[in-house]
C-alpha positions as CSV (number, residue, x, y, z in Angstrom):
1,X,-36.5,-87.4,-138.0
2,X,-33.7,-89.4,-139.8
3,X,-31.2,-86.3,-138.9
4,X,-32.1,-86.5,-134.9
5,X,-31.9,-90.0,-134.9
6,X,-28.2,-89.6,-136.5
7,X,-26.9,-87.0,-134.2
8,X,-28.1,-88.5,-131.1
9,X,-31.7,-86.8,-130.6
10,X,-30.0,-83.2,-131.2
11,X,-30.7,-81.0,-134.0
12,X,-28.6,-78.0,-135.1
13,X,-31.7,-75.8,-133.9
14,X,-31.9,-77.3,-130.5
15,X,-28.1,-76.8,-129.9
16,X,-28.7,-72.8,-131.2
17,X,-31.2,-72.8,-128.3
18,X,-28.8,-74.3,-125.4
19,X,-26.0,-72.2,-126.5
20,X,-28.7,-69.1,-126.2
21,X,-29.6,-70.5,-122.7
22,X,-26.2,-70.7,-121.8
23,X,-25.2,-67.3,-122.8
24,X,-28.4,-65.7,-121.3
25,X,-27.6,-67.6,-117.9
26,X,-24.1,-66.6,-117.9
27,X,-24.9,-62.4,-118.5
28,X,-27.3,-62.9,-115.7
29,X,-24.8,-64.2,-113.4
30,X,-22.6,-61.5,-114.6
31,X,-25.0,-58.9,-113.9
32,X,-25.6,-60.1,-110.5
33,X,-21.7,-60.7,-109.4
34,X,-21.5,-56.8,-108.1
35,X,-24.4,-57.9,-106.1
36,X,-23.1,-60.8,-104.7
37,X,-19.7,-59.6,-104.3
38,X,-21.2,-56.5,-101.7
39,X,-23.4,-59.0,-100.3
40,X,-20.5,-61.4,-99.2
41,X,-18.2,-58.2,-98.0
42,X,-20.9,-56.6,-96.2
43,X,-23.0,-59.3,-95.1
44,X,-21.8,-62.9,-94.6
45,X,-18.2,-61.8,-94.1
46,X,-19.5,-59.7,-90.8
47,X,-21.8,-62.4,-89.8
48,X,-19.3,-65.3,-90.1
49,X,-16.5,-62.9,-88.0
50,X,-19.7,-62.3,-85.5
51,X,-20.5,-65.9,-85.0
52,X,-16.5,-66.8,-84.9
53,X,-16.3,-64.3,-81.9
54,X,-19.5,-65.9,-80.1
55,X,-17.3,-69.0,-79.4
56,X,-13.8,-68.3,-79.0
57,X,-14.8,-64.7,-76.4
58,X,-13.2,-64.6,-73.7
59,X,-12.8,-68.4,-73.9
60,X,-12.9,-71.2,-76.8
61,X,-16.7,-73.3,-76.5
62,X,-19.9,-72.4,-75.9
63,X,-20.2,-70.5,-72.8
64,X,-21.8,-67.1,-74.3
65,X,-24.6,-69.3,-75.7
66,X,-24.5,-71.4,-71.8
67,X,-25.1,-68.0,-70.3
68,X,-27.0,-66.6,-72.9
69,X,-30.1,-69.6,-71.7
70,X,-29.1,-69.9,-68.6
71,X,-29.7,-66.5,-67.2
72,X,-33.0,-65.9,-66.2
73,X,-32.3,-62.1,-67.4
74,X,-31.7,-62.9,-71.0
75,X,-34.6,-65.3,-70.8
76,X,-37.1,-62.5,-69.8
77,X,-35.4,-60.9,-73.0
78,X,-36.4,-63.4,-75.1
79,X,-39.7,-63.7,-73.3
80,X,-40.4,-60.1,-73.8
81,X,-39.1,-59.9,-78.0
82,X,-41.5,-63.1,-78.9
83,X,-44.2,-62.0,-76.9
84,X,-44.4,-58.4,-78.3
85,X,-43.4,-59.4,-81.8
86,X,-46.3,-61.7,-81.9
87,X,-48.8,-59.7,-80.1
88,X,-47.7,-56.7,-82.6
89,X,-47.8,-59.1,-85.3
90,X,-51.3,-59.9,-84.3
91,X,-52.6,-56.3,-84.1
92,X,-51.7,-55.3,-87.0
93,X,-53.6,-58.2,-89.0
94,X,-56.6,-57.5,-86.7
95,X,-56.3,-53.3,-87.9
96,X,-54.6,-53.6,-91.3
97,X,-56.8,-55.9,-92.8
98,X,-60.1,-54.1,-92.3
99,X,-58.1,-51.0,-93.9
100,X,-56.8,-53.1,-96.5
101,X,-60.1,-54.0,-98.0
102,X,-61.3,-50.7,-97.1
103,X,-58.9,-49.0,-99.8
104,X,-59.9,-51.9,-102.6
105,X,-63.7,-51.8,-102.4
106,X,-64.1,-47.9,-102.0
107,X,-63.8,-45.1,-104.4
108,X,-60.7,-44.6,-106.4
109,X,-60.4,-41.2,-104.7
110,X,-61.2,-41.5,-101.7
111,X,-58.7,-45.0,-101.9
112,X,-56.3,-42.8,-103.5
113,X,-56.2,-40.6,-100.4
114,X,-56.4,-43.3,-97.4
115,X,-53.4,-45.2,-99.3
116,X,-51.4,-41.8,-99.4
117,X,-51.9,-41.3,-96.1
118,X,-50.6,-44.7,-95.0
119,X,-47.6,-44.5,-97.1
120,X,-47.0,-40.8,-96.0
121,X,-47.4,-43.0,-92.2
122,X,-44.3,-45.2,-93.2
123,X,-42.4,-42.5,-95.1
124,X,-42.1,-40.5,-91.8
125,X,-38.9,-40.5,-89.9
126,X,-38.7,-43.2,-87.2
127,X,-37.3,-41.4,-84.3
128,X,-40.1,-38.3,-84.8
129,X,-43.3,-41.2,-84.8
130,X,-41.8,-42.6,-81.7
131,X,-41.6,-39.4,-80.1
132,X,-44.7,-38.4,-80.9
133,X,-46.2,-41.3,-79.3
134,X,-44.3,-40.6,-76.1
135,X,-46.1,-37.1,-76.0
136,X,-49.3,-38.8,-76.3
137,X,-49.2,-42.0,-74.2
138,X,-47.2,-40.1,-71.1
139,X,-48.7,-39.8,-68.3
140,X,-50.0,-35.7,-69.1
141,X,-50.6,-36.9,-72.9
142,X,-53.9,-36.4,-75.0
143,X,-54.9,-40.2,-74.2
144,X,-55.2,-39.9,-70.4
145,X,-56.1,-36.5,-70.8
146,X,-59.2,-37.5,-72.9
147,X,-59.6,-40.6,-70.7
148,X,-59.7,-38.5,-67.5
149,X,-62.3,-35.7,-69.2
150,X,-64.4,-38.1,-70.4
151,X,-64.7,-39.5,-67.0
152,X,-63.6,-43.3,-67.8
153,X,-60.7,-43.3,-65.7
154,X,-60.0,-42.2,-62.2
155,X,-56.1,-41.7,-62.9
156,X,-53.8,-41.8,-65.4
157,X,-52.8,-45.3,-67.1
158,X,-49.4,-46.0,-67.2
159,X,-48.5,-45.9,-71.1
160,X,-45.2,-45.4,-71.4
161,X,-41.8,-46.8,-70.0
162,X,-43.6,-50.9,-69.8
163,X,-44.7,-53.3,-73.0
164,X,-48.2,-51.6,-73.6
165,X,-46.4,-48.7,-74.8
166,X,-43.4,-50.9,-77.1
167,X,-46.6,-52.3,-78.4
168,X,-48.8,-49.6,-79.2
169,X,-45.7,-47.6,-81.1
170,X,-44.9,-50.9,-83.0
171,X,-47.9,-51.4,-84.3
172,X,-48.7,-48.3,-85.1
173,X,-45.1,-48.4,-87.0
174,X,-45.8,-51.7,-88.5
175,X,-49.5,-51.4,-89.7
176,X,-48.1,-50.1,-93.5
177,X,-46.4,-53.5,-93.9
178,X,-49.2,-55.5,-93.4
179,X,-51.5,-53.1,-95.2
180,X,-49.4,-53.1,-98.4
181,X,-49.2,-56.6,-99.3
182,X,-52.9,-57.5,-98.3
183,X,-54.1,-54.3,-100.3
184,X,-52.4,-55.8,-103.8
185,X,-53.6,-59.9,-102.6
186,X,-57.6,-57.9,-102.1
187,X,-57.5,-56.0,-105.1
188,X,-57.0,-59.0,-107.6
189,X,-59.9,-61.1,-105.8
190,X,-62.5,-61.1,-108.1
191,X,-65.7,-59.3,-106.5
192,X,-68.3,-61.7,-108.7
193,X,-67.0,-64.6,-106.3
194,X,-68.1,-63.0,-102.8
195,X,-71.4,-61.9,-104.8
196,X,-71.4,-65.5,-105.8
197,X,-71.4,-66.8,-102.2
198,X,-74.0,-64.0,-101.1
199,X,-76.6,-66.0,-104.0
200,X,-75.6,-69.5,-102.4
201,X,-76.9,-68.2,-99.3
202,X,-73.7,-67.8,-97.4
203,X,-74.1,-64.6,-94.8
204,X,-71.6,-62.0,-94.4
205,X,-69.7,-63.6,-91.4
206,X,-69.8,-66.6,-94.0
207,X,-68.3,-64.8,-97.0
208,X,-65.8,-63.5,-94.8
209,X,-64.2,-66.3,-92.8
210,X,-64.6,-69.2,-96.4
211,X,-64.3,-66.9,-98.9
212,X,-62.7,-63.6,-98.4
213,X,-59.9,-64.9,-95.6
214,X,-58.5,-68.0,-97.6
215,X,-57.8,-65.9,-100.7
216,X,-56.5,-63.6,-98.8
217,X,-54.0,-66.1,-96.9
218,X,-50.8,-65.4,-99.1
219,X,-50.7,-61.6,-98.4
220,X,-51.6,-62.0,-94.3
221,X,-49.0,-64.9,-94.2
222,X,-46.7,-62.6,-95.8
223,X,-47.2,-59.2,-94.1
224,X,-47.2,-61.4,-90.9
225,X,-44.0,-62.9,-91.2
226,X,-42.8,-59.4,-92.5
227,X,-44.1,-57.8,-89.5
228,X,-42.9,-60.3,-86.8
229,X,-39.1,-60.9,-88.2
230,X,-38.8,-56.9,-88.2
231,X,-40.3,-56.6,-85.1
232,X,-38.2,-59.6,-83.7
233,X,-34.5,-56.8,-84.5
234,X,-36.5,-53.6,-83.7
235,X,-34.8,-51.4,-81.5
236,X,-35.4,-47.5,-81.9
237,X,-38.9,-47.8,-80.8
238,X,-39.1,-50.2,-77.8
239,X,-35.6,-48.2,-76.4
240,X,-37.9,-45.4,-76.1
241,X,-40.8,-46.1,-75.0
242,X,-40.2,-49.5,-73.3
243,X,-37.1,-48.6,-70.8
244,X,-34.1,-50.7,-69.8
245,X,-36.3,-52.9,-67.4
246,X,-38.4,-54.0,-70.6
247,X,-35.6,-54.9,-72.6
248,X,-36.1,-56.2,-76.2
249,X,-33.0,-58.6,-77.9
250,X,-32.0,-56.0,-79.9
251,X,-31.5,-53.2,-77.2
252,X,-30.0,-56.4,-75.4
253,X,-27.2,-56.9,-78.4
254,X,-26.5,-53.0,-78.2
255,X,-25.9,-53.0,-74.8
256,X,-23.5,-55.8,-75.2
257,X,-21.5,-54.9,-77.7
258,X,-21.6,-50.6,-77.5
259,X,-21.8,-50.3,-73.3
260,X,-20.3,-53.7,-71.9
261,X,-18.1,-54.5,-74.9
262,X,-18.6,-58.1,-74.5
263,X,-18.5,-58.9,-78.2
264,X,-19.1,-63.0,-77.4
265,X,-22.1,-63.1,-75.5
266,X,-23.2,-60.2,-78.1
267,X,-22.6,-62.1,-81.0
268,X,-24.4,-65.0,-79.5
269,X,-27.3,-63.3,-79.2
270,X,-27.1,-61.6,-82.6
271,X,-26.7,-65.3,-83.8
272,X,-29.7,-66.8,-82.3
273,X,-31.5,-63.7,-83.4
274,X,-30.3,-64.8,-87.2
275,X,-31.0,-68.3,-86.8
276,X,-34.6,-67.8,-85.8
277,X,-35.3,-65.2,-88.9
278,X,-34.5,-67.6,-91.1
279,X,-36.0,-70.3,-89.7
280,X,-39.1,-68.2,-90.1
281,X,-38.6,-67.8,-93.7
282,X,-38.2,-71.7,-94.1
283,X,-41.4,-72.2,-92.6
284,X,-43.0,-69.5,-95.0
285,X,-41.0,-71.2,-97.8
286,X,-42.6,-74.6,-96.8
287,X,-45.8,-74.1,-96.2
288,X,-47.2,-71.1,-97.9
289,X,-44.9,-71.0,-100.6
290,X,-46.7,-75.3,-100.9
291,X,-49.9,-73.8,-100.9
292,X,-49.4,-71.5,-103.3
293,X,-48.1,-73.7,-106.3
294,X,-50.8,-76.3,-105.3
295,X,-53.5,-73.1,-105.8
């Protein structure tokens, strides 16, 4: 005790310790500074030139960002990305999380085979799932065939080329990133606890909605925001199946940039596209990221 109190509260150990901490931090920054380096090159360095060109093209101000709010064409853009991004967003918790808790309560093989099959689902290329659902939802596809035979509908829905059939494909594109993260928040809940609310009397519905759903917040909050941010930039999908006159922001910022070559009022959408996303993520941050270190 006599030595701290001499050297000022620090002992030859506690210094070996700092000097440890320091060198550990300093070969983890030095592990990450290839990292950061290709991040800043091939990230923020395009982003910052991006934004740069939103106001000073073709003029100096804030005219791309004017127009960009001020046309009632780019606002049934942004109409049409938040309304499908959150309708998808919402499908896919309503269908992913039945399948989620499907894989952790039933056999290990069977579990084993649903869960390859998703995955196998999201390892697929893009541009072949996209066309496959324009075969089906077309006018001549299985679904209105089937719909037709079965005697359901006089003649066939229109699937394709409008938002049902953005939504549809995007869902169906979007399900494995919901179904991922719930599966691993579902497969650590303890089953004794929803047999413990079954002996306390609490019904099914019950054990669901107080039980089951707020433990399994974290992963729906995450797949959730997951799904909506990605859907918020898709473009590959809603380009093919949703048409020019059902326009989603990213097909808008392609247009802009590769066809019209206006790179201001492109970058201006591209920056309220970036400014949204991570406004999202400082909501997550806030409020579930809160919840979670209070839990």
């Amino acid at each position: 005790m006599s030595q701290t109190i001499l050297s000022g509260g620090t002992t030859p150990e506690d210094k070996d310790r700092r000097s440890l901490v320091k060198r550990m931090q300093a070969n983890g920054f030095n592990f990450a500074l290839p990292a950061l380096i290709l991040l800043l090159l091939f990230f923020v360095v395009p982003v910052l030139s991006l934004l740069l060109r939103s106001v000073t093209e073709p003029v100096t101000g804030f005219q791309n960002y004017a127009e960009l709010f001020g046309t009632a064409t780019y606002a049934k853009v942004f109409l049409n990305t938040f309304m499908v991004s959150a309708l998808v967003t919402a499908l896919s918790l309503l269908v992913g999380f039945p399948v989620s808790w499907m894989l952790a309560i039933m056999p290990q093989r069977w579990a084993t085979i649903l869960f390859a099959i998703v995955l196998l689902s999201m390892w697929t290329n893009l541009l072949a799932r996209t066309y496959a659902w324009m075969v089906l939802l077309q006018r001549t596809g299985v679904i209105n065939k089937t719909l037709l035979d079965l005697g359901l509908i006089d003649s066939p829905l229109p699937l394709v080329n409008n938002l049902v059939g953005v939504t549809i494909g995007m869902t169906y594109i979007m399900l494995p990133f919901i179904i991922l993260p719930l599966y691993g928040v579902i497969k650590k809940i303890d089953p004794a606890i929803l047999q413990a609310a079954s002996l306390c009397g609490a019904s099914r519905w019950q054990a669901l909605t107080r039980v089951l759903l707020p433990l399994s917040f974290q992963g729906m909050a995450a797949g959730g925001l997951m799904v909506f941010v990605m859907s918020l930039g898709y473009f590959v999908t809603p380009a093919l199946l949703g048409g020019t006159s059902n326009m989603m922001l990213a097909e808008l910022i392609a247009q802009l940039v590769q066809s019209l070559v206006d790179w201001g009022l492109g970058g201006a959408a591209a920056f309220v596209l970036l400014v949204v996303t991570l406004l999202l993520y400082s909501l997550q941050l806030k409020f579930v990221g809160v919840q979670k270190g209070g839990q």
